[in-house]
C-alpha positions in Angstrom: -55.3 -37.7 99.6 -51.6 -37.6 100.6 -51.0 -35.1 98.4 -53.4 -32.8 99.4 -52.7 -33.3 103.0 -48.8 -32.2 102.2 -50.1 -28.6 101.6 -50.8 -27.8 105.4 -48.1 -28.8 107.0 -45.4 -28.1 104.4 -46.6 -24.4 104.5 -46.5 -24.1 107.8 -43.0 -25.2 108.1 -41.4 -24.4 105.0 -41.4 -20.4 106.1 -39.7 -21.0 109.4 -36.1 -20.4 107.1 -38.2 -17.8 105.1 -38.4 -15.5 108.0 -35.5 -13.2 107.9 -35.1 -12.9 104.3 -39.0 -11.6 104.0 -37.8 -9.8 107.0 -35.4 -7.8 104.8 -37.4 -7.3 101.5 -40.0 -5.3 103.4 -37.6 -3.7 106.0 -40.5 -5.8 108.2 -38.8 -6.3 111.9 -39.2 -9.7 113.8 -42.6 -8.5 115.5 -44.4 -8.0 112.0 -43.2 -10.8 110.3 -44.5 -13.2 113.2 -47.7 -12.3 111.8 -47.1 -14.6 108.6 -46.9 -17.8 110.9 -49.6 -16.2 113.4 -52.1 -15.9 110.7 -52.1 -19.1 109.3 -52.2 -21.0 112.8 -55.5 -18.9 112.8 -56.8 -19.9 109.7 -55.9 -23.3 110.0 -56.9 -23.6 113.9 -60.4 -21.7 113.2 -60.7 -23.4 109.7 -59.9 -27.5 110.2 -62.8 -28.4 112.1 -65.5 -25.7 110.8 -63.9 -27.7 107.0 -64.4 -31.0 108.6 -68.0 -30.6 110.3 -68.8 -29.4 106.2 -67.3 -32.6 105.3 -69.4 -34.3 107.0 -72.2 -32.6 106.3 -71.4 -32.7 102.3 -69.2 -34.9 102.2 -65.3 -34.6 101.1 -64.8 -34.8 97.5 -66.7 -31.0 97.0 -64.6 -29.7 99.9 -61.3 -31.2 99.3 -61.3 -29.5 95.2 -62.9 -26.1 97.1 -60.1 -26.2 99.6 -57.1 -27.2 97.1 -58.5 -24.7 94.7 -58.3 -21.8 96.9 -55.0 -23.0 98.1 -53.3 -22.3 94.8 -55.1 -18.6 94.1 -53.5 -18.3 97.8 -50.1 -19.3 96.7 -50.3 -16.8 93.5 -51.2 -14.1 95.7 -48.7 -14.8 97.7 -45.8 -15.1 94.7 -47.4 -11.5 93.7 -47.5 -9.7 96.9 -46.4 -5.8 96.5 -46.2 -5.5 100.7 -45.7 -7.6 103.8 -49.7 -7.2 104.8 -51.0 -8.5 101.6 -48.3 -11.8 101.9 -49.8 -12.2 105.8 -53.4 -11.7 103.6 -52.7 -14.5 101.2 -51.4 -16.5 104.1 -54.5 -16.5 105.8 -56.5 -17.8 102.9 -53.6 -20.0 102.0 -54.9 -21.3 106.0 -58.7 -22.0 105.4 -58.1 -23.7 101.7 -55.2 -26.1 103.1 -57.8 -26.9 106.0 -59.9 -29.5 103.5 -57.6 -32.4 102.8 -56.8 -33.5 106.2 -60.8 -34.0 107.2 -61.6 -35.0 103.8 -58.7 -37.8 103.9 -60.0 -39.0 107.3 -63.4 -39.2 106.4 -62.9 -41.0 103.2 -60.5 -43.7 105.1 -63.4 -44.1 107.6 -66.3 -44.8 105.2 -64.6 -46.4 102.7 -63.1 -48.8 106.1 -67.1 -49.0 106.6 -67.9 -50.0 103.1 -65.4 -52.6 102.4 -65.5 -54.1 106.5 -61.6 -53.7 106.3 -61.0 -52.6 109.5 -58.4 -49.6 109.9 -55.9 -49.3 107.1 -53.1 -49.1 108.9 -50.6 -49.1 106.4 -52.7 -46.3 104.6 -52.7 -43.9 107.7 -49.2 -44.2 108.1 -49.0 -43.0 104.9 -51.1 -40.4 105.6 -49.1 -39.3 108.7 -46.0 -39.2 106.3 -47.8 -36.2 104.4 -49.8 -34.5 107.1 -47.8 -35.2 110.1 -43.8 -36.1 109.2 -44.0 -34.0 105.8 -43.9 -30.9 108.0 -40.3 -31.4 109.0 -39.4 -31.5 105.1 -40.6 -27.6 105.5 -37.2 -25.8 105.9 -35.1 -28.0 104.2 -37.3 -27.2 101.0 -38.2 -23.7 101.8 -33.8 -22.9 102.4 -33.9 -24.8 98.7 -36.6 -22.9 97.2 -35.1 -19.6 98.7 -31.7 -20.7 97.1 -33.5 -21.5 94.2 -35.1 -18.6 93.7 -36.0 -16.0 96.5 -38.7 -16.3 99.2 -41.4 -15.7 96.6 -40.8 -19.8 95.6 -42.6 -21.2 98.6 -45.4 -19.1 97.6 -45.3 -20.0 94.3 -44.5 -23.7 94.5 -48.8 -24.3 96.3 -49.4 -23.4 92.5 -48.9 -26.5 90.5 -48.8 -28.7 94.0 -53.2 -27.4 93.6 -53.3 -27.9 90.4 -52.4 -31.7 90.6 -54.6 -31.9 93.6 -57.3 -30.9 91.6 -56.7 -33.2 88.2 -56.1 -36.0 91.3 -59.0 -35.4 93.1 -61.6 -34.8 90.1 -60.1 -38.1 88.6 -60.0 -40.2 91.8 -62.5 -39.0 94.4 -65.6 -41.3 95.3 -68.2 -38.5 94.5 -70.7 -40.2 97.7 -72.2 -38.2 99.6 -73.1 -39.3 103.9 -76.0 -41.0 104.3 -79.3 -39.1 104.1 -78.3 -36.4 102.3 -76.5 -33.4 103.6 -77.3 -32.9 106.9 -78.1 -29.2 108.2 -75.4 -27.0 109.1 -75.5 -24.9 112.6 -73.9 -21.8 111.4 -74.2 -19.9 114.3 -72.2 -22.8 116.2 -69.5 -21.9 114.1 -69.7 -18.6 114.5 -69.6 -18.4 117.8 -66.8 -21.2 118.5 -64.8 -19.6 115.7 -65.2 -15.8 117.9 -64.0 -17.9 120.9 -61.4 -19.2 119.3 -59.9 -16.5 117.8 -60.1 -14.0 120.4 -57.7 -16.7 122.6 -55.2 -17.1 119.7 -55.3 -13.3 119.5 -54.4 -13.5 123.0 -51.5 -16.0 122.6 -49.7 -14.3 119.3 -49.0 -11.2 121.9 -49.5 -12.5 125.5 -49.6 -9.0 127.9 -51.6 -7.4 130.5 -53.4 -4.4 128.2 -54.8 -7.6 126.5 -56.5 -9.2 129.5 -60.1 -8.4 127.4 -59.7 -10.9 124.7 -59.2 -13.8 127.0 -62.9 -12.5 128.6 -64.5 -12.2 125.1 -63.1 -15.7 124.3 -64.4 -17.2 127.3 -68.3 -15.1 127.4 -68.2 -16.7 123.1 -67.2 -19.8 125.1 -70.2 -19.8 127.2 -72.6 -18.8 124.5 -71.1 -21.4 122.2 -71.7 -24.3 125.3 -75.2 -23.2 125.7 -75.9 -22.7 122.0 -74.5 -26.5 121.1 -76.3 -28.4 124.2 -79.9 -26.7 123.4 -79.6 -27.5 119.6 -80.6 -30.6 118.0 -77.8 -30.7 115.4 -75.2 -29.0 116.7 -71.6 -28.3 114.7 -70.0 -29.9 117.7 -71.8 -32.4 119.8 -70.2 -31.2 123.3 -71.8 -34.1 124.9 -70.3 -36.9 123.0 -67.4 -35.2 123.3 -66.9 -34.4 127.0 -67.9 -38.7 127.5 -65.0 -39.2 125.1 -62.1 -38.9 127.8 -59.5 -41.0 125.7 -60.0 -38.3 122.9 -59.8 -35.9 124.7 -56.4 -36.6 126.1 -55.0 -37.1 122.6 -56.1 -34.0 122.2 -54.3 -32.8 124.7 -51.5 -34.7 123.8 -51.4 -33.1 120.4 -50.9 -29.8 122.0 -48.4 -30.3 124.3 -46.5 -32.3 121.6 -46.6 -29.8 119.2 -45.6 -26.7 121.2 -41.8 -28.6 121.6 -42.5 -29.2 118.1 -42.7 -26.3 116.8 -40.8 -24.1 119.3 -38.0 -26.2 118.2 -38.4 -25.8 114.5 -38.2 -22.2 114.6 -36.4 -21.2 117.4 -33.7 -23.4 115.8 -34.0 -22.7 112.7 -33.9 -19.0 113.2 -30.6 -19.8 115.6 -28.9 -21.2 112.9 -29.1 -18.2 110.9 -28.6 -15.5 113.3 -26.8 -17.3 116.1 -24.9 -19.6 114.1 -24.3 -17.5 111.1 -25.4 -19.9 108.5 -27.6 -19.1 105.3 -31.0 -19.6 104.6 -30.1 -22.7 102.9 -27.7 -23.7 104.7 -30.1 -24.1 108.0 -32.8 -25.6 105.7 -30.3 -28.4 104.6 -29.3 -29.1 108.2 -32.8 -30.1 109.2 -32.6 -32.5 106.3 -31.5 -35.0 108.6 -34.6 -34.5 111.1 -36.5 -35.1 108.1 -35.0 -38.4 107.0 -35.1 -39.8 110.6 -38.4 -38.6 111.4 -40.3 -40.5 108.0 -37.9 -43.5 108.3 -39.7 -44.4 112.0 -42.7 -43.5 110.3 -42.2 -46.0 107.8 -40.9 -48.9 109.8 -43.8 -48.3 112.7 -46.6 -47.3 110.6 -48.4 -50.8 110.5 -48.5 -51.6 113.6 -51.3 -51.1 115.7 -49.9 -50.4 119.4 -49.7 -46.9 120.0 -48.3 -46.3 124.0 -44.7 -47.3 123.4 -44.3 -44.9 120.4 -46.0 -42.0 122.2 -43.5 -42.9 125.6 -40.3 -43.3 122.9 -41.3 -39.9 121.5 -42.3 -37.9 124.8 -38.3 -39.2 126.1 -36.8 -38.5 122.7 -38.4 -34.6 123.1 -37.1 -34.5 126.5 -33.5 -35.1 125.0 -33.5 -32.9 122.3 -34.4 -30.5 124.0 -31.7 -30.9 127.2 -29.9 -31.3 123.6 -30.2 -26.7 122.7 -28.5 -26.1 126.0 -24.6 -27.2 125.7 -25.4 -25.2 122.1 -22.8 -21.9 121.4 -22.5 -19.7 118.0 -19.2 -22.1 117.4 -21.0 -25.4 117.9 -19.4 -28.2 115.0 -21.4 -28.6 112.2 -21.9 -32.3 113.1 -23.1 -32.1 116.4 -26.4 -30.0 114.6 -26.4 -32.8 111.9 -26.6 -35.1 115.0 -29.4 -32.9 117.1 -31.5 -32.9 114.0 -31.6 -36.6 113.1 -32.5 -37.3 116.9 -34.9 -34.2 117.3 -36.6 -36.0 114.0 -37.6 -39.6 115.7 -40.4 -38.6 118.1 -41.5 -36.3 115.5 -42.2 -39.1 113.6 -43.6 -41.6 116.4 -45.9 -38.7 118.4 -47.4 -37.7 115.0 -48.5 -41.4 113.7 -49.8 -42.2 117.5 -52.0 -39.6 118.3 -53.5 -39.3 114.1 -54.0 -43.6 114.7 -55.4 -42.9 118.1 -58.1 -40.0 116.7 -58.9 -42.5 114.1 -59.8 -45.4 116.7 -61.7 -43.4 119.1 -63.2 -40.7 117.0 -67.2 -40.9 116.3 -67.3 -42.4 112.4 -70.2 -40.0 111.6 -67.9 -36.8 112.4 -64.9 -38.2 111.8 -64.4 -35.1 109.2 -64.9 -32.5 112.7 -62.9 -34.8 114.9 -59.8 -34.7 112.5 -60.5 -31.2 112.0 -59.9 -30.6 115.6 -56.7 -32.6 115.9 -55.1 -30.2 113.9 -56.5 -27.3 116.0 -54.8 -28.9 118.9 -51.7 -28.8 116.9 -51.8 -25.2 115.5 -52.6 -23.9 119.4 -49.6 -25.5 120.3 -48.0 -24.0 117.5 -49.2 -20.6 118.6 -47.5 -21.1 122.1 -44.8 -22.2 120.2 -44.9 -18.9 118.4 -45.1 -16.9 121.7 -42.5 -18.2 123.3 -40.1 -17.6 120.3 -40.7 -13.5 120.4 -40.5 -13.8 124.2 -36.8 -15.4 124.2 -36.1 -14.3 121.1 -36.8 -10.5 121.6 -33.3 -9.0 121.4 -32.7 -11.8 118.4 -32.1 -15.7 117.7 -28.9 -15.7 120.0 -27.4 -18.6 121.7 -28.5 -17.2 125.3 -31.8 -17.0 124.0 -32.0 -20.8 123.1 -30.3 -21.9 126.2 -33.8 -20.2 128.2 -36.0 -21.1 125.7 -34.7 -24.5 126.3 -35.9 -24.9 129.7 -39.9 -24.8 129.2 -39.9 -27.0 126.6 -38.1 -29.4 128.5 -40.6 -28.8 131.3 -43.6 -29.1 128.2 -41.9 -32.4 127.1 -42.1 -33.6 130.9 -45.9 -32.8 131.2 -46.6 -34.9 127.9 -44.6 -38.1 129.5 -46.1 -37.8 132.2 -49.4 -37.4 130.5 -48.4 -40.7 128.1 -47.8 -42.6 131.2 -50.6 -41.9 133.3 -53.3 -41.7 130.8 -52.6 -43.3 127.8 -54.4 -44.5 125.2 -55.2 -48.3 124.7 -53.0 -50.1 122.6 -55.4 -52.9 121.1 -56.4 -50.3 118.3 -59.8 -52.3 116.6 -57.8 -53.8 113.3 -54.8 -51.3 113.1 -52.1 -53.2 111.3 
């Protein structure tokens, strides 16, 4: 499980020091490349819960070997690519087959929780938040490694035998049960329709502009069709009902969104300011976010069996808040060990938001669509990584330079505000039934 859950994140992180070397081997500018992180925040954002409603449905061994399998043709495709359209193309299915683990990991935790009347393992979900959740800030380290290494074909490359040992693991380990009563029925057109909703929004947000204003109105008529289509179905891909009663979910939802746009905003905006702004190489900037790595699994690791959530979610949303007041005193001659320093600190509420909100989902998600709910948490994630994305070409448009980081700065510390004040106000209970 922990192993398949590192393919997701540690793909979508480990280009953000890939970028401008790709960039160069295709003579691609900034604008085209963005579409190799766009497309697999689609993938992933369309693909986790459509994955995890199957899971339910089929339950997760079958999915999880589909998924890891089609992760590792993805990667080859990938290594192989003659042109910068077929490497977005193999980053798009590299999306949907990394979308299986997370769900299936979830779901397995819940019913075998269910089985064994263990309660929540918390030990086990922090180790689970390592991979899915903390393993994403390894990303650039080992993508500015593997680039070293190698060239920016190695980050491709390395999802090959990562799959493979996914696949001996899972075929090997995996309960093969199935849910209760079989496999229940699938509402395709659901999925259809919440998937064309969906996507025409994160159409929208990869190149926010006026001309577009019509795929905001398709998103929102398949919006409408997919609301009226769920509430007169009997077994609906997403039961909008128990969902809209589920208020504490839905804020940790929302929590995951607004935590991840810093997140990831951060992550690339900084990474591509090392390189361009502060001249460093590829793996030079990857090895400088080491530190954000170490600091961000190390809370994970000391906090990850204990149960209360609020104060880590509070700790994080002011940590955010600092790092990123932290981008503006930030010049093309800033020391070396103030960015060690900025890393390590940007690294802790990485670390505590993650684990919070993945312990939260777990407490207050319905058991019999845990595999959907999960799904969904990481749709929350990858639309905040989208806005993320956005506002990197918007500041960024003349270039990673300093100037461009210092007003880039500004909403996220305004984003960061929102979620503290969203922590404080709403947050979610800390007696989390067994955690710990």
């Amino acid at each position: 499980m922990v192993l398949g859950s590192v393919l997701n994140p540690v793909n979508s992180s480990m280009l953000a020091v890939a970028l401008v070397p790709i960039g160069h081997a295709f003579g691609a500018p900034p604008s085209q490349t963005a579409w190799l992180v766009s497309g697999l925040y689609l993938a992933t954002a369309v693909g986790q819960p459509v994955i995890g409603r199957l899971v339910d449905a089929f339950g997760p061994r079958r999915l999880y070997l589909l998924g890891t399998a089609l992760a590792g043709l993805a990667g080859l495709l990938g290594a192989l690519a003659p042109n910068l359209w077929v490497l977005v193309a193999s980053r798009v299915v590299l999306g949907f087959g990394t979308s299986a683990a997370f769900p299936a990991s979830m779901s397995l935790l819940r019913s075998e929780s269910e089985r064994t009347g263990r309660g929540n393992p918390g030990g086990v979900l922090a180790a689970l938040s390592v991979s899915n959740q903390v393993v994403a800030v390894v990303g650039p380290a080992l993508g500015g490694l593997l680039i070293g290494a190698g060239g920016w074909q190695l980050i491709f490359g390395v999802n090959v035998p990562l799959s493979l040992m996914c696949l001996v693991l899972g075929a090997l380990r995996l309960p093969r049960a199935t849910p209760a009563g079989g496999a229940a029925p699938i509402d395709v057109p659901g999925m259809l329709w919440f998937a064309g909703s969906l996507t025409a929004f994160m159409f929208f947000l990869m190149r926010p502009a006026v001309a577009s204003w019509y795929l905001p109105v398709l998103g929102l008529a398949a919006g409408a069709v997919f609301v009226r289509r769920e509430l007169g179905t009997a077994r609906p891909f997403m039961d909008l009902r128990v969902l809209g009663g589920n208020i504490p979910l839905l804020a940790t939802y929302l929590r995951q969104c607004l935590a991840y746009t810093t997140s990831y905003a951060f992550f690339y905006g900084y990474s591509q300011w090392l390189q361009e702004g502060r001249g460093l190489s590829a793996s030079q900037a990857g090895l400088l976010l080491v530190p954000l790595s170490a600091t961000a699994i190390g809370v994970t690791v000391l906090t990850g069996r204990r149960g209360r959530i609020r104060g880590r979610l509070v700790a994080g949303a002011l940590l955010q808040c600092l790092g990123c007041a932290a981008l503006l005193p930030l010049h093309d001659d800033s020391p070396l060990w103030l960015l060690v320093v900025l890393s390590a600190v940007v690294g802790l509420p990485h670390g505590l938001i993650g684990l919070a909100n993945q312990n939260a989902l777990y407490a207050q998600a319905d058991p019999a669509r845990m595999g959907s709910s999960a799904g969904l948490l990481r749709t929350f994630m990858y639309v905040g990584a989208l806005f993320a994305t956005a506002a990197n070409a918007v500041f960024f448009r003349d270039g990673a330079t300093s100037s461009g980081l210092h007003a880039m700065a500004w909403p996220l510390i305004g984003v960061a505000a929102v979620f503290l004040v969203l922590c404080t106000v709403l947050p979610p209970r800390d007696d989390v039934d067994g955690l710990g």
